[in-house]
N, C-alpha and C positions, 0 to 999 in steps of 0.2 A: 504493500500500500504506500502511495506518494505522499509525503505530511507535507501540509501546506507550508510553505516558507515562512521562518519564525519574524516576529515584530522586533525590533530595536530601540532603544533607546528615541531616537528623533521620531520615529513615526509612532511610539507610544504617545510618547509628546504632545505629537501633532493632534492624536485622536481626543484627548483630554483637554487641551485648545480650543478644537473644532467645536466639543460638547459644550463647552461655557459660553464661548460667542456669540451668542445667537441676539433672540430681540430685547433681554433684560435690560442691558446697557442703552437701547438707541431711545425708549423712551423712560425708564429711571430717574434722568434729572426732570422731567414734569411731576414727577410724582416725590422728588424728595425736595422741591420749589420750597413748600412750606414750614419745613425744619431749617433751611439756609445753610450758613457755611459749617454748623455742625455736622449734618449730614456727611461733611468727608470723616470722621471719626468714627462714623456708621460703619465707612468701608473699610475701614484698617480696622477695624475689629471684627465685622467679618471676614476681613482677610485673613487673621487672626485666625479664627474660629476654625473657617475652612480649611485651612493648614493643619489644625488637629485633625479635622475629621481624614483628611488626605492620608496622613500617617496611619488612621487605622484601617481606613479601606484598603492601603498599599499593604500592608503587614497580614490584612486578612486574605488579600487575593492572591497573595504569595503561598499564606498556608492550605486555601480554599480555594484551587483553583479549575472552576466548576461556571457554569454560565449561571446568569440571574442576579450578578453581583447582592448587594444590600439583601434582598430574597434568598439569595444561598445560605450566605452569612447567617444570617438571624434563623434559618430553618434547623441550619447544623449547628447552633448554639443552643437553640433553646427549644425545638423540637416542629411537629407540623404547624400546632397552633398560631404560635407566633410570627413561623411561617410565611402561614397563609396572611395574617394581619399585616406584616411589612407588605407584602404580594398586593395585598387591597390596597394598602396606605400608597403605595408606589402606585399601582396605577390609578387612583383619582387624582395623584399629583400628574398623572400623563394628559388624562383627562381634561382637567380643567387648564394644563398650558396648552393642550390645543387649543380650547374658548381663547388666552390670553391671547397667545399666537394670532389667534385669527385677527383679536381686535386690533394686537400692534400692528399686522399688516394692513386692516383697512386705514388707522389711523394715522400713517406712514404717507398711503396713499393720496389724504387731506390736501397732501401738496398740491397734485395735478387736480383734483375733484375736492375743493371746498364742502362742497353741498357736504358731502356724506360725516364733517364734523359737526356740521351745524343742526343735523337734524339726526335724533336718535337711531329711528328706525330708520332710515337710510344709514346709519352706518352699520347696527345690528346684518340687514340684510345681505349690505356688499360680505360681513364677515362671513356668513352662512354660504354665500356663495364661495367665498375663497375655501372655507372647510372643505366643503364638498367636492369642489374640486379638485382637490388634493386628494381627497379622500378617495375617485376615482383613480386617480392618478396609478394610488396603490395597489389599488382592488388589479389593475395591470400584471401588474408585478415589478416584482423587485427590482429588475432592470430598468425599466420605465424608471422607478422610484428615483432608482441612483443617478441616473443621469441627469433628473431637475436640482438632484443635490449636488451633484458637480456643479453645474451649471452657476449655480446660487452661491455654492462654498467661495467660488473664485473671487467673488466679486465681494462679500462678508465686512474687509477690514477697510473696506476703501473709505465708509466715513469717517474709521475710528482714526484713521492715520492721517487723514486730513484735521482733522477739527484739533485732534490732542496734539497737535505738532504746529500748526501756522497759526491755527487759533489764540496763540500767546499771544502773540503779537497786537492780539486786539482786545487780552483782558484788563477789565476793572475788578478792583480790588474792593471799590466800594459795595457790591454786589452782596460781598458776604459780611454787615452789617445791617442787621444786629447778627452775631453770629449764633446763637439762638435764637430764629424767630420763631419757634412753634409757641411759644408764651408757655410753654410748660416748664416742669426740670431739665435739667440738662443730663439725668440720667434717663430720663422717660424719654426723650427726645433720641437720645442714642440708642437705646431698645428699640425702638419702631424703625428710627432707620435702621437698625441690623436685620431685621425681618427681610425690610423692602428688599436689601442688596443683597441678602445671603441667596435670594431668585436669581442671580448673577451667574451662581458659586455653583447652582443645578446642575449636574456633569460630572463632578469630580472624582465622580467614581468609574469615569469613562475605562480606564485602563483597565480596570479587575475583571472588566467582564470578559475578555479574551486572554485572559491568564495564563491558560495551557495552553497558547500560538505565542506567548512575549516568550524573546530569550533572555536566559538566567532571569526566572520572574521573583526570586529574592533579592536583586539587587536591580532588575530593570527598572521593576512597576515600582516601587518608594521613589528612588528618582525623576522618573516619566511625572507621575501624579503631582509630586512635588514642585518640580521645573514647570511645567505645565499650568498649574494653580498660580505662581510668582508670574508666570508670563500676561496671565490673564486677568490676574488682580493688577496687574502693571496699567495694561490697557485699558480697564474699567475707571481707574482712581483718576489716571491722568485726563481721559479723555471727556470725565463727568465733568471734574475739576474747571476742566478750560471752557466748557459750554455755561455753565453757574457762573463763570468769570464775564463769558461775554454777551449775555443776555439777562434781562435786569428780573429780580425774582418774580412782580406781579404778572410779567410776561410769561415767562417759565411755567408758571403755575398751568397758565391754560394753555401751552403749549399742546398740540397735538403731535409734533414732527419736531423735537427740539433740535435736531442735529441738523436737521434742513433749513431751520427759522436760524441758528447759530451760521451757517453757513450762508443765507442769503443776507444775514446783514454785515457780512465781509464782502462777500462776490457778487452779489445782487441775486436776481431771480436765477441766471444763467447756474451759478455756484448752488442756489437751493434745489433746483431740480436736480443738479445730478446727484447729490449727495443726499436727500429725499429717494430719488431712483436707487440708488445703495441700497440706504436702510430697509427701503419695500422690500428692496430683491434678497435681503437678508433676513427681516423676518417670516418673508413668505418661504424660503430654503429650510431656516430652524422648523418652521410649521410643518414642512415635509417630511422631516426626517422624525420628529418625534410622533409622528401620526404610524410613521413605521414601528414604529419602535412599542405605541401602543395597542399596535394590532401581536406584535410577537410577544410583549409580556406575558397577557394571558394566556397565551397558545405557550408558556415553558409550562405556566402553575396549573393547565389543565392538563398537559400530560404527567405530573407529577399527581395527580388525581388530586387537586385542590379546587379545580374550578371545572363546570361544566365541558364536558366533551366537545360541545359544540363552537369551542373558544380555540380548543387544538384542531381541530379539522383544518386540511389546505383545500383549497379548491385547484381544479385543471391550471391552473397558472402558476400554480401552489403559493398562495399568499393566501393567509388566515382570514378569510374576505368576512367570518361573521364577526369576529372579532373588531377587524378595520368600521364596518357598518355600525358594529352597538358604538364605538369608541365616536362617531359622525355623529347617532345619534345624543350622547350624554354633553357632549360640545355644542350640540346645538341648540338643549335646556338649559344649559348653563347659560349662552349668551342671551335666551329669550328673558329668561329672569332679570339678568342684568341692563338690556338695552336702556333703560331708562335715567341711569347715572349718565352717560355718556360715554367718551372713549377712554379719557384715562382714567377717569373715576370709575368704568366695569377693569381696566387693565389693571391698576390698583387692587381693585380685593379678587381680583382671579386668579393672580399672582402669589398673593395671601396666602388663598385657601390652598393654592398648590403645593406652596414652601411648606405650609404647616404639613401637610401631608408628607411627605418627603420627609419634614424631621422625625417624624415617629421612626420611618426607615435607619436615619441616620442614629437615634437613641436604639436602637435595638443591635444597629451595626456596633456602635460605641460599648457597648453592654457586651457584646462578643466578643469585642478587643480585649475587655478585659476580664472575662472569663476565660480567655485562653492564655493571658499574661500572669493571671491568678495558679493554673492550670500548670505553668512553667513554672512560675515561682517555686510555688509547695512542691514541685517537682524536680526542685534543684539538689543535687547532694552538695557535698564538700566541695569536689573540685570543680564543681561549676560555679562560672559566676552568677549574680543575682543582678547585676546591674543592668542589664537588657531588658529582661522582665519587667523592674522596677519604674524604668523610664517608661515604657509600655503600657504600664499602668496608669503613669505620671498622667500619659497624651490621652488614653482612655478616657478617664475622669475626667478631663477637662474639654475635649468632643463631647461627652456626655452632658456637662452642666451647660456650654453653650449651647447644644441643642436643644436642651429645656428651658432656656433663656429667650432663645430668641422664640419659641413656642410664645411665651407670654408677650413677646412684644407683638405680637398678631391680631390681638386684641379680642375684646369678647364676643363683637360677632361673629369673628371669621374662627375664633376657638368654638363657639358655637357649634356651627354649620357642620366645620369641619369633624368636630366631635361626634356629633348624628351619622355623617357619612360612613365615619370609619365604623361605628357601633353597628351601621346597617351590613355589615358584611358578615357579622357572626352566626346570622341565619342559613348563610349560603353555607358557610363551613358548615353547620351542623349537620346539612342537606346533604353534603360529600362527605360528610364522616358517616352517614347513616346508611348512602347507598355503597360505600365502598367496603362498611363492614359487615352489610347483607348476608348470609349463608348460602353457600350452594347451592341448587335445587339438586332434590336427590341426593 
């Protein structure tokens, strides 16, 4: 048998990169307008954060190296249940960044077609339209798929390396005055913004999931994940930074396209369109690929018999089409619910609700780090040393309490919401634990 050629160091990299880029960054500074130049503190503490959580996913996908990242992790720590709960929690976070997905792409869009920010339900609808079409896209196949994500990846960093790089040249500094404007504390202020940004950070677990393809995945994947994270937290901080610097915050606020409005009042209209045209074409690519990626979650946790059969089935094309189809369908309650805030105000708590989802993943991930650091510990003799474990533990607990940190920064509706969705999946487990422990006939 031919083994597929192993990943390396730059192209584990690249994939961990590619995962974080997407539409969080391009509208971000609209939605952290109203905390001001505190907001950068958000990001360095989630960058913070994320770097812990990095070390345990690298450490875990080295020892676990099994497809389903975060989902493997938590099944083989702490058994099906749990399992299954990360499995849910991960994909309603897939879920509702489709809805977000869609909305930063139509709101991207605002550039070329005004209309669709000024009027809810025209932009609700262009989003449904961009889902859906994607959505076909998939139902395709995989090829189809990958090509609009070629297509799309190429083009990704062009606003960010515009705006975070010439953009100095036109910041004010008065912009970030008062530098707490939320009127709240300055601790409550930097909790919400760690929520909004750690949606940035979403990916970070891109490397573990192809663990058994990285070469030397004990010493690739911590690297890759690591490098990766620093490259992307680079991108994110500088590039928010210089747009907060050159567009003044009342404007920010109701920004629909800030990296477009930041670049038209350098370059004129000519500079907003293209750079508007960027961001579309990058958040419409991230909405491609995680629409993928929602249709194969569930098709890993049903054939591990955690979720319906009809989640693992491929079709003649072989792409999990009912899957892809409920995943269209749950994205398109999501945005009906919402259309009435508007674009960045549904992008705002869709984002939310998806991080918060995602951290349950990431506390159970953290909680495996260090049950198996605990694991090593007590399982050291004399001649081993203890200082590997220890540290391992150090980064555990401190992935753990961030992730239950920034939880509470998400606030009480969106812990809400989110708390009922995940609570409504306990039923389906019980449904697959009852038909799978059935008796024989005969």
């Amino acid at each position: 048998m031919t083994r597929r050629p192993a990943l390396g160091l730059w192209m584990s990299t690249a994939l961990v990169v590619g995962s974080m880029v997407g539409s969080g960054v391009f509208l971000l500074p609209a939605s952290l307008a109203s905390y001001g130049g505190i907001s950068i503190l958000g990001w360095l503490v989630s960058a913070g954060g994320a770097m812990c959580l990095a070390l345990v996913m690298a450490r875990l996908g080295a020892l676990i190296p099994r497809v389903g990242g975060p989902y493997a992790f938590a099944r083989e720590g702490f058994g099906d249940f749990i399992g299954f709960w990360v499995a849910w929690a991960y994909w309603i976070s897939l879920l509702t960044a489709n809805a977000a997905l869609a909305v930063a792409t139509v709101s991207y869009s605002t550039v070329f077609w005004p209309g669709l920010g000024d009027s809810p339900v025209a932009g609700a609808v262009a989003a449904l339209v961009v889902l859906w079409g994607l959505v076909l896209v998939n139902v395709q196949g995989v090829r189809t798929a990958g090509q609009v994500q070629l297509v799309t990846t190429v083009l990704k960093l062009l606003p960010l390396a515009a705006i975070g790089t010439i953009g100095f040249l036109y910041f004010r500094a008065g912009h970030f005055r008062p530098f707490n404007a939320s009127g709240g504390s300055p601790l409550a202020a930097v909790t919400a913004t760690v929520t909004l940004t750690l949606w940035a950070f979403m990916g970070l677990e891109a490397a573990t999931v192809p663990a058994a393809d990285v070469r030397d995945p004990a010493r690739t994947i911590p690297r890759a994940t690591i490098l990766g994270t620093v490259i992307a937290a680079a991108i994110f901080i500088v590039s928010t930074f210089a747009v907060m610097g050159i567009i003044a915050p009342a404007e920010l606020a109701v920004s629909t396209a800030p990296f477009a409005d930041a670049a038209g009042s350098i370059w004129g209209d000519a500079g907003r369109w293209v750079i508007g045209a960027g961001a579309t074409i990058a958040c419409f690519g991230a909405l491609n690929g995680w629409i993928l990626i929602s249709g194969q979650l569930p098709r890993a946790a049903a054939l591990d018999g955690l979720l319906p059969a009809a989640f693992g089935r491929l079709s003649p094309r072989d792409t999990p089409t009912f899957g892809l189809i409920f995943a269209g369908a749950v994205a398109t309650v999501l945005i009906a619910m919402n259309y009435t805030r508007g674009l960045v105000q549904a992008f705002t708590f869709l984002i939310l609700l998806s991080t918060l989802s995602t951290l349950l993943a990431y506390v159970f991930a953290s909680a495996t780090g260090l049950l198996f650091a605990l694991r090593e510990r007590f399982a050291s003799t004399g001649t081993t040393t203890v200082a590997a474990p220890l540290g391992r533990m150090a980064v555990s607990v401190l992935a753990f309490g961030f992730s239950l940190w920034a939880i509470a920064g998400a606030g009480q509706e969106t812990v809400f919401w989110g708390f009922l969705l995940l609570v409504a999946g306990v039923p389906v487990f019980v449904l697959m634990r009852v038909r799978t422990s059935e008796p024989e006939p005969g």
